[in-house]
Residue frames relative to the residue before (quaternion, step in Angstrom):
aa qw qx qy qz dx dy dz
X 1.0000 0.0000 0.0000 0.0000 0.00 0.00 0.00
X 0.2761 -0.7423 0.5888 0.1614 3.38 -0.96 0.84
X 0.2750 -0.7150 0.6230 0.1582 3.63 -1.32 1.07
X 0.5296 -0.6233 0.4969 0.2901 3.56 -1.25 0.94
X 0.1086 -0.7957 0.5895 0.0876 3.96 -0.26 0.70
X 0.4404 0.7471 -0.4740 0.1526 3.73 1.05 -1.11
X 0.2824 -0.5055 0.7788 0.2410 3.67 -1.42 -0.22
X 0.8504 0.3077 -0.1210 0.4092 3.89 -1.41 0.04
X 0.7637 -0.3490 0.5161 0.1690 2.89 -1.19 -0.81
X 0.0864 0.7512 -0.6535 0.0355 3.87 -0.47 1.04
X 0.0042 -0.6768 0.7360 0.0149 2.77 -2.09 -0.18
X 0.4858 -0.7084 0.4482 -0.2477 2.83 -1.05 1.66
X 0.3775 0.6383 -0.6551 0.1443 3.85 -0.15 0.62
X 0.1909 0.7176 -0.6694 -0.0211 3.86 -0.87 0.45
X 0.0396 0.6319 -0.7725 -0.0493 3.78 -1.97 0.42
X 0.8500 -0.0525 -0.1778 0.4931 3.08 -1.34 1.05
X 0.8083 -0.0397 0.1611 0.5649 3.85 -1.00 -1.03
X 0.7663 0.5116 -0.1997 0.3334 3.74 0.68 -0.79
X 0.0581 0.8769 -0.4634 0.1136 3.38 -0.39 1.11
X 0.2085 -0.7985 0.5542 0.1090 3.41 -1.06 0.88
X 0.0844 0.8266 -0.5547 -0.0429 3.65 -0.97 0.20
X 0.3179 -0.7986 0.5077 0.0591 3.29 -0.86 0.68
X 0.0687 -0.7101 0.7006 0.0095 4.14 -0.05 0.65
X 0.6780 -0.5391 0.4978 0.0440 2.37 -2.30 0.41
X 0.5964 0.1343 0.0039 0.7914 3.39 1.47 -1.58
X 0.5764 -0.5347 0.5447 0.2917 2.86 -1.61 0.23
X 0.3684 0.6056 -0.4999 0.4976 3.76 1.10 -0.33
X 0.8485 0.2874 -0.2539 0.3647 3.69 -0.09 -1.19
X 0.3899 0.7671 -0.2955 0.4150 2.97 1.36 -0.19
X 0.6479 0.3931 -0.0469 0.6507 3.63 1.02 -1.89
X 0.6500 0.4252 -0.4958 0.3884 3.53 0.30 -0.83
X 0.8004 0.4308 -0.3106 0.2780 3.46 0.16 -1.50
X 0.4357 0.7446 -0.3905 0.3212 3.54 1.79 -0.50
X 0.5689 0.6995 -0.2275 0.3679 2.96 1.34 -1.62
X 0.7158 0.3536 -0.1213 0.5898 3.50 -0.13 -2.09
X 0.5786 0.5232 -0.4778 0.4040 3.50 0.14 0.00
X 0.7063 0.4880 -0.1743 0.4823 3.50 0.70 -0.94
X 0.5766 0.5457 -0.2712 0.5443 3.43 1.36 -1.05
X 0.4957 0.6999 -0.1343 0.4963 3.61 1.12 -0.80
X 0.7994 0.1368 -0.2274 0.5391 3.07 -0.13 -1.03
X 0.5477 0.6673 -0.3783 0.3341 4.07 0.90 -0.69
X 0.7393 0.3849 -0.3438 0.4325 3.30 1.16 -0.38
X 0.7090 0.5097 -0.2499 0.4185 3.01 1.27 0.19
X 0.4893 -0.6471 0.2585 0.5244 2.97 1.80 0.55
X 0.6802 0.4853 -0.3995 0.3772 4.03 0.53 0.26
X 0.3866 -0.7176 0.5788 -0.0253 2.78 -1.69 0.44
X 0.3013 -0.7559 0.5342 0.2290 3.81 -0.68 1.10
X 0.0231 -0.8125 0.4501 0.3697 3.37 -1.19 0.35
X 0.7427 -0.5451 0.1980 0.3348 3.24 -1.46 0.74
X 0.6951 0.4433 -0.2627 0.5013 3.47 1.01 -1.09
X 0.7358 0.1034 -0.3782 0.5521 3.62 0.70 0.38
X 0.4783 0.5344 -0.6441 0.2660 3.28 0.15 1.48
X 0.0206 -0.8653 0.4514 0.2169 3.81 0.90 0.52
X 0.1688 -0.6759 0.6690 0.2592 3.81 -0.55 0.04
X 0.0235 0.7381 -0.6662 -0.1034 3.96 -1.16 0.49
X 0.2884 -0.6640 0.6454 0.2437 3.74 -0.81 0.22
X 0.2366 0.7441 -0.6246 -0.0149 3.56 -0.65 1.60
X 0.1482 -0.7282 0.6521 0.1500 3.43 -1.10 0.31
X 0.5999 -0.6576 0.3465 0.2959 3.52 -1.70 0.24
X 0.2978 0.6829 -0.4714 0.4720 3.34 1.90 0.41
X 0.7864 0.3231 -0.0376 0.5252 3.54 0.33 -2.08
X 0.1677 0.6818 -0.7006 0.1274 3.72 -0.15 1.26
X 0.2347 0.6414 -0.6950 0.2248 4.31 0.70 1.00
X 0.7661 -0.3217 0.4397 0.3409 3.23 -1.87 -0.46
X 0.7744 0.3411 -0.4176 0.3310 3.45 0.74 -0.35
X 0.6738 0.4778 -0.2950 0.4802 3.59 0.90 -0.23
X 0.2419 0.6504 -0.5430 0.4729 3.73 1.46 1.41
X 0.1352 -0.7041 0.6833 0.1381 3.63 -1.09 0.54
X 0.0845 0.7413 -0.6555 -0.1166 4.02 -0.62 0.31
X 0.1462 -0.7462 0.6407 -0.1065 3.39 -1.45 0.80
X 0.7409 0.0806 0.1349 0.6529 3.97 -0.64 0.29
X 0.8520 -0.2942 0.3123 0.3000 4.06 -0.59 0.81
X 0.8461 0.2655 -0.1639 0.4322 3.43 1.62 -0.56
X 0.3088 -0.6785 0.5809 0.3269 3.68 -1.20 0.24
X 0.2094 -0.7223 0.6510 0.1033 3.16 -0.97 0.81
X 0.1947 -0.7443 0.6265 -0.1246 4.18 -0.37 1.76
X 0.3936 -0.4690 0.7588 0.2220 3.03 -2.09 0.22
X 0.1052 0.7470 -0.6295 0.1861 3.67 -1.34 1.05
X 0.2787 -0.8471 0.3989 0.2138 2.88 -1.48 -0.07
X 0.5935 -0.6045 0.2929 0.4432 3.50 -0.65 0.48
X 0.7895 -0.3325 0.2102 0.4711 3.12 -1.49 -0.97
X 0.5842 0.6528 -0.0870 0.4743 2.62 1.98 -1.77
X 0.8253 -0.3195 0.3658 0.2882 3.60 0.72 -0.08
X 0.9043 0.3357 -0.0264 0.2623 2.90 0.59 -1.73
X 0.4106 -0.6862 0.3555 0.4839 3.87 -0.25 1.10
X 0.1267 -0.6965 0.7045 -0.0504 3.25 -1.76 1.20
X 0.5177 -0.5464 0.5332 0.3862 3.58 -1.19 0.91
X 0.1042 -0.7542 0.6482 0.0146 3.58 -0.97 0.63
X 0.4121 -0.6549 0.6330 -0.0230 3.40 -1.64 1.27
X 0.1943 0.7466 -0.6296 0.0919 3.95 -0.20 1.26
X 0.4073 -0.4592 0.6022 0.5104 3.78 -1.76 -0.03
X 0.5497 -0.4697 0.6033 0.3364 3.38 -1.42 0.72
X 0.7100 -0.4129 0.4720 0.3203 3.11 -1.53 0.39
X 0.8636 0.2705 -0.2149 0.3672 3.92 -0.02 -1.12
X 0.2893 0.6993 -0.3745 0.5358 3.22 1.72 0.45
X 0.8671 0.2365 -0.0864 0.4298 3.23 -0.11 -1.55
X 0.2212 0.8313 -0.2980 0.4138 3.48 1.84 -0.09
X 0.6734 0.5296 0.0898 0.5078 2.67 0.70 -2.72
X 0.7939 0.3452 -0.2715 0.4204 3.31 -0.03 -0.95
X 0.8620 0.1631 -0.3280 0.3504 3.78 0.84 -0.50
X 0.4954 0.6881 -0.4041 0.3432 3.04 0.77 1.36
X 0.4343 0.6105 -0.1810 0.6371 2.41 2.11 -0.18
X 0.6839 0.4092 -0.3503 0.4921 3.41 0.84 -0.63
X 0.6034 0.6154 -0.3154 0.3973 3.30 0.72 -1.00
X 0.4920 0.6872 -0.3037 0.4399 3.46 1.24 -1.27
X 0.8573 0.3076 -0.1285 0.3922 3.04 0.13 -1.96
X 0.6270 0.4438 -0.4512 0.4542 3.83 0.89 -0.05
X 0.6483 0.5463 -0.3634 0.3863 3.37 0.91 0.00
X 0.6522 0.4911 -0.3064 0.4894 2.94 1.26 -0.24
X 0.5514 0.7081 -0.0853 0.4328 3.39 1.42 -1.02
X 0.8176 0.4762 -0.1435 0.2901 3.22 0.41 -1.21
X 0.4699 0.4205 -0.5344 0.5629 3.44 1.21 0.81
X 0.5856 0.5589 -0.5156 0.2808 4.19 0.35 -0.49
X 0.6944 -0.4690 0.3792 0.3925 3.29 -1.87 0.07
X 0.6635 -0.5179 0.3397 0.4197 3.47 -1.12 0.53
X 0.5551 0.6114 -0.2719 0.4940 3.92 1.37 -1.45
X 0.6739 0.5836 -0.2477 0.3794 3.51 0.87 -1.61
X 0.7965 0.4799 -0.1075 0.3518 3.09 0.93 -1.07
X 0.5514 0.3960 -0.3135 0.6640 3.54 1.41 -0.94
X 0.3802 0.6176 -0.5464 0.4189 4.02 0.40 0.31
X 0.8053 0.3281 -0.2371 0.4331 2.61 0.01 -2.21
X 0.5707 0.6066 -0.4227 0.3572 4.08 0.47 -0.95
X 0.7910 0.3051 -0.2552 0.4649 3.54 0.07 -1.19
X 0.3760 0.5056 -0.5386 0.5594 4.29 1.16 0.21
X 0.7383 0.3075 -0.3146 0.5113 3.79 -0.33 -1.64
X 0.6416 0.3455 -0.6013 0.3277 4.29 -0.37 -0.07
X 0.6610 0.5198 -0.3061 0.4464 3.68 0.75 -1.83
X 0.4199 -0.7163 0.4977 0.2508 4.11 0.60 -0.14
């Protein structure tokens, strides 16, 4: 069983091998970097460095440089409805880039078929 040791505040987004996290101090920040590494070592793995980026954001500094993107997404400071600054979940730019050109693609190609023919082909390309 693991005990919670932290000081502050975390946060935590991970899918498949790929994981973000967000600390409060930078202390926790380094600490967890650490035991992380210890971690994987007993399992015979290994982080690498050049895709381990560290950024310092805060809810003051919500510019472009203090944006972290991972897996298709950017992960920003924002706000809610209410005002208040929330961690926020976006498609990165070359993602969504990607994706509507691709659409475009496919309606160009598309757009002479039957109406049946088509919502076929659409609801194949969502289900994968």
């Amino acid at each position: 069983m693991v005990q919670p040791h932290g000081a502050g505040q975390a946060w935590r987004w991970r899918s498949a091998d790929d994981c973000v996290g967000a600390f409060q101090s930078q202390r926790e920040a380094e600490r967890c970097s650490r035991v992380l590494g210890k971690r994987f070592a007993k399992d015979g793995l290994e982080r690498a460095p050049e895709q381990t980026p560290r950024r310092r954001g805060s809810r003051d500094q919500q510019d472009a440089t203090h944006r972290c993107a991972c897996l298709g997404l950017t992960f920003v400071w924002g706000t809610d409805r209410t005002g208040k600054a929330r961690r926020q979940r976006r498609t990165a730019r070359p993602r969504l880039k990607q994706a509507l050109r691709h659409g475009a693609a496919w309606i160009t190609q598309a757009r002479h078929q039957r109406l049946t023919e088509l919502r076929h082909a659409r609801k194949s390309t969502r289900r994968g």
